[in-house]
BADOSE-100626 format. One record per residue (C-alpha): x, y, z. Coordinates in steps of 0.2 Angstrom, whole numbers, plus 5000, padded with zeros to 4 digits. Layout:
% residues N
REC_X_Y_Z
...
END
This chain:
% residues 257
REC_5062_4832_4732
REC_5045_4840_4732
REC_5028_4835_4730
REC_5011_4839_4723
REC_5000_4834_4736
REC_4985_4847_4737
REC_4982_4838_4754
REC_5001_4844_4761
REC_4999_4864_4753
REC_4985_4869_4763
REC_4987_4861_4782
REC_4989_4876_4794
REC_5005_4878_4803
REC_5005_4876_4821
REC_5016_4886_4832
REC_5022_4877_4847
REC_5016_4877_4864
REC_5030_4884_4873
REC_5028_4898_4862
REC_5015_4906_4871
REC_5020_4898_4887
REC_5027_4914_4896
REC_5012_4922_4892
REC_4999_4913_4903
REC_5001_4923_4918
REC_5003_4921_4936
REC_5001_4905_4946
REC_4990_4902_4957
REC_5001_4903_4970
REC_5005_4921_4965
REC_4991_4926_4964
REC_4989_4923_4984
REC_5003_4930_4987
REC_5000_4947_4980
REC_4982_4949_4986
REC_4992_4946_5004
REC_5001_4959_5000
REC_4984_4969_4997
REC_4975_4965_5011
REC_4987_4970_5021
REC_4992_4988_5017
REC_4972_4991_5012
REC_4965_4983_5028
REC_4978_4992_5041
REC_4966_5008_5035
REC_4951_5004_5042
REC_4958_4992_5055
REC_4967_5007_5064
REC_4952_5014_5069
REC_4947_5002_5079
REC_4962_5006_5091
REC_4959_5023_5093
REC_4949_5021_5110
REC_4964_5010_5115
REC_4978_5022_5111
REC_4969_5037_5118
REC_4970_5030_5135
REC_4986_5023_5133
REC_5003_5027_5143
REC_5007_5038_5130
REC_4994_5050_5133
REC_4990_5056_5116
REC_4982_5073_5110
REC_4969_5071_5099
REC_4980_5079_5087
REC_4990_5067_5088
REC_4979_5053_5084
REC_4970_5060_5067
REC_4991_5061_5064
REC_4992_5044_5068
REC_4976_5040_5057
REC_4979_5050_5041
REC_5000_5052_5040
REC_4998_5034_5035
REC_4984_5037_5022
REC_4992_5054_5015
REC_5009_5046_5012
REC_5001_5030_5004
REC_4989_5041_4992
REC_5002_5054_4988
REC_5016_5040_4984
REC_5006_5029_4974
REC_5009_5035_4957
REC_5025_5039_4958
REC_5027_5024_4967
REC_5022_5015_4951
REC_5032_5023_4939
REC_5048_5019_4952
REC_5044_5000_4950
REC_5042_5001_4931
REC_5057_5011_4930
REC_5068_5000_4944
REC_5060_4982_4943
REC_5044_4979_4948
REC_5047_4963_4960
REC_5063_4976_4970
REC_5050_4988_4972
REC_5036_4976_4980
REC_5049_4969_4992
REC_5056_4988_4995
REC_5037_4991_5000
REC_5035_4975_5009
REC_5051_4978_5019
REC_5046_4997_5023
REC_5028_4992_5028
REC_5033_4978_5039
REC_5048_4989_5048
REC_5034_5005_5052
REC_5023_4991_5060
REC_5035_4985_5071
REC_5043_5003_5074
REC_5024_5007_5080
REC_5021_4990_5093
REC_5037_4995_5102
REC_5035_5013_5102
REC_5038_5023_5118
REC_5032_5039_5113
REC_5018_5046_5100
REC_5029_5054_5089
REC_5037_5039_5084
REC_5022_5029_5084
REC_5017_5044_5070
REC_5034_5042_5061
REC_5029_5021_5060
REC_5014_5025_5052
REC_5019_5035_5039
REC_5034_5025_5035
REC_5021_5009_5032
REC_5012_5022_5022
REC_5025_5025_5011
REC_5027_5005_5008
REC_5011_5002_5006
REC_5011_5014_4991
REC_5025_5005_4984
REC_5015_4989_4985
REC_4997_4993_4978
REC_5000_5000_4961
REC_5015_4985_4960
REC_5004_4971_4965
REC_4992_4974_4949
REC_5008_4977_4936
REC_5013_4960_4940
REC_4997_4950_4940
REC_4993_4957_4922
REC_5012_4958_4916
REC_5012_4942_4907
REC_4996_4938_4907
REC_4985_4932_4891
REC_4976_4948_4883
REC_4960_4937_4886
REC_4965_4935_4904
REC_4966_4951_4912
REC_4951_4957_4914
REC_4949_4944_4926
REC_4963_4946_4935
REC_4962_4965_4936
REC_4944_4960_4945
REC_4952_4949_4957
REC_4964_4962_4963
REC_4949_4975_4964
REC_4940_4964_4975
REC_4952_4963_4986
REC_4956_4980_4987
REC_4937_4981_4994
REC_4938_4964_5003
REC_4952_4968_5014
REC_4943_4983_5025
REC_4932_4971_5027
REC_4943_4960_5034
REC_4955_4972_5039
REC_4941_4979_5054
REC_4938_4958_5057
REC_4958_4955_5060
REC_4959_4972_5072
REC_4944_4969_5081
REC_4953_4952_5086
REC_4969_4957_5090
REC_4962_4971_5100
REC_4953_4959_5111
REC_4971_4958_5118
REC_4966_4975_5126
REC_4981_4984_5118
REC_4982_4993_5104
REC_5000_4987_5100
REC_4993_4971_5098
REC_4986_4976_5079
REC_5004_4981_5072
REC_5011_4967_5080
REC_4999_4955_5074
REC_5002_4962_5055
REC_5022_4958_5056
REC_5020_4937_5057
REC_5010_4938_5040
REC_5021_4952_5030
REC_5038_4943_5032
REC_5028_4929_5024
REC_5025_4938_5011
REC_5040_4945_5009
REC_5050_4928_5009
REC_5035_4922_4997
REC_5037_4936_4985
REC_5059_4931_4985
REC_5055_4913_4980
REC_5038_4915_4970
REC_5034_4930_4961
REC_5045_4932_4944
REC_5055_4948_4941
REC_5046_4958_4927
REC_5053_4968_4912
REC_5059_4985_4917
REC_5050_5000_4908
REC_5059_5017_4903
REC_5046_5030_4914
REC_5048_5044_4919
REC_5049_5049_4938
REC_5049_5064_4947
REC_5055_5063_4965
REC_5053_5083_4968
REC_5034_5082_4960
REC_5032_5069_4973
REC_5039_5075_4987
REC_5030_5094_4984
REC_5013_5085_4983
REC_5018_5076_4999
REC_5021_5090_5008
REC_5007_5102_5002
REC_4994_5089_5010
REC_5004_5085_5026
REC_5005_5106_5028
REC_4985_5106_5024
REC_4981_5091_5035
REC_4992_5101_5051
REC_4979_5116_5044
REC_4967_5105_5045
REC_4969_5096_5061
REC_4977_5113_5072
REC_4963_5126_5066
REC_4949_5121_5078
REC_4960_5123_5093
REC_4974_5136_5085
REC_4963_5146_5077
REC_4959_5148_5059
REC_4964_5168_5058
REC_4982_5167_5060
REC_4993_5166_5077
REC_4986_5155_5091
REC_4984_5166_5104
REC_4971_5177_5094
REC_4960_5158_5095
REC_4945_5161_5103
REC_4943_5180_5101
REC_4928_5189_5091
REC_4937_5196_5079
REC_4957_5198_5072
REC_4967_5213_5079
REC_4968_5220_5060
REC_4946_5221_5062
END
């Protein structure tokens, strides 16, 4: 049976609530999670430089060499990974690829506080660097990923913040654990807190919808290794020489002159 009744025709549907329930966005809870994650790979920038002095009169008995390696293989691997990094998550999951990062991160950290030689504390470094660039660019994919439209823009500035909050607190937490008086103290002071963010991000970050991109290992690993080869340029010319073979360092002029 139908009816007439003007006051019926015109009321506006109402979609229900649980529609638009998966797009709300990260909880709270979330949220904290993955700025951990950030303030950690970020502030174990600046807060390595803090051990320098440390390190330098260490056991090990590094080269100065040695420690801008120590300094910089960290920061070349995490800048050269980070797109392809993110493309890898969307491609792979984006929730596998933070705890991938977490795990690598957390694994260089330890591999440097129990190091017995500089090499390896080198090799630590730039295998945290290669995790960390797996967990920057992932972080922000899942804060926004089903986020309201009118949502993100805040979210997007909570995660820049941190980004810029955790040197700050990344030269705070170092100066404290090198009040210890070693510099193993820093990586092993950063362990606790990323196996609690890794077993966080098991239990409370939700798996995100995969995404078709495209990656490019070998772009990746040629830009990798064309800054490694101009850092070792970089950091061997003063005492190699800048002319060509070492043992012309030093001289006024190349053979060929």
């Amino acid at each position: 049976m139908t009816t007439d009744d003007p006051r019926r025709t015109h009321l506006p549907y109402r979609f229900p609530r649980a529609a638009n329930a998966a797009a709300t966005g990260p909880t709270r809870l979330n949220i904290a999670v993955l700025c951990l994650c950030v303030t950690l790979v970020v502030g174990m920038v600046s807060a390595v430089n803090l051990a320098i002095p440390s390190l330098s009169r260490s056991a090990l008995h590094p080269s100065a060499e040695a420690v801008v390696w120590v300094v910089d293989g960290y920061v070349v691997f995490f800048a050269c990974l980070l797109v392809p990094a993110g493309a890898l998550a969307d491609r792979l999951g984006r929730k596998g690829t933070l705890l991938g990062g977490m795990a690598l991160f957390t694994a260089g950290s330890a591999l440097c506080a129990v190091a017995p030689g500089i090499a390896v504390v080198i090799a630590g470094r730039m295998l945290s660097g290669a995790g960390a660039a797996a967990v920057l660019p992932t972080t922000l994919a899942l804060l926004v990923a089903d986020a309201a439209p009118e949502r993100r823009p805040r979210l997007v500035a909570v995660w820049a913040s941190m980004t810029g909050l955790a040197a700050v607190l990344g030269n705070v937490g170092g100066g404290a654990a090198l009040q210890t008086g070693s510099w193993r103290a820093l990586f092993l002071c950063v362990v606790p807190p990323a196996l609690l963010a890794l077993v966080l991000i098991a239990v409370c970050v939700p798996a995100a919808v995969r995404h078709g991109r495209p990656v490019s290992p070998l772009s990746a690993a040629l830009l990798t290794a064309g800054f490694l080869a101009l850092l070792a340029g970089i950091v061997s010319g003063p005492e190699s020489g800048w002319l060509g073979d070492g043992r012309w360092a030093g001289s006024p002029s190349p053979p060929y002159c």
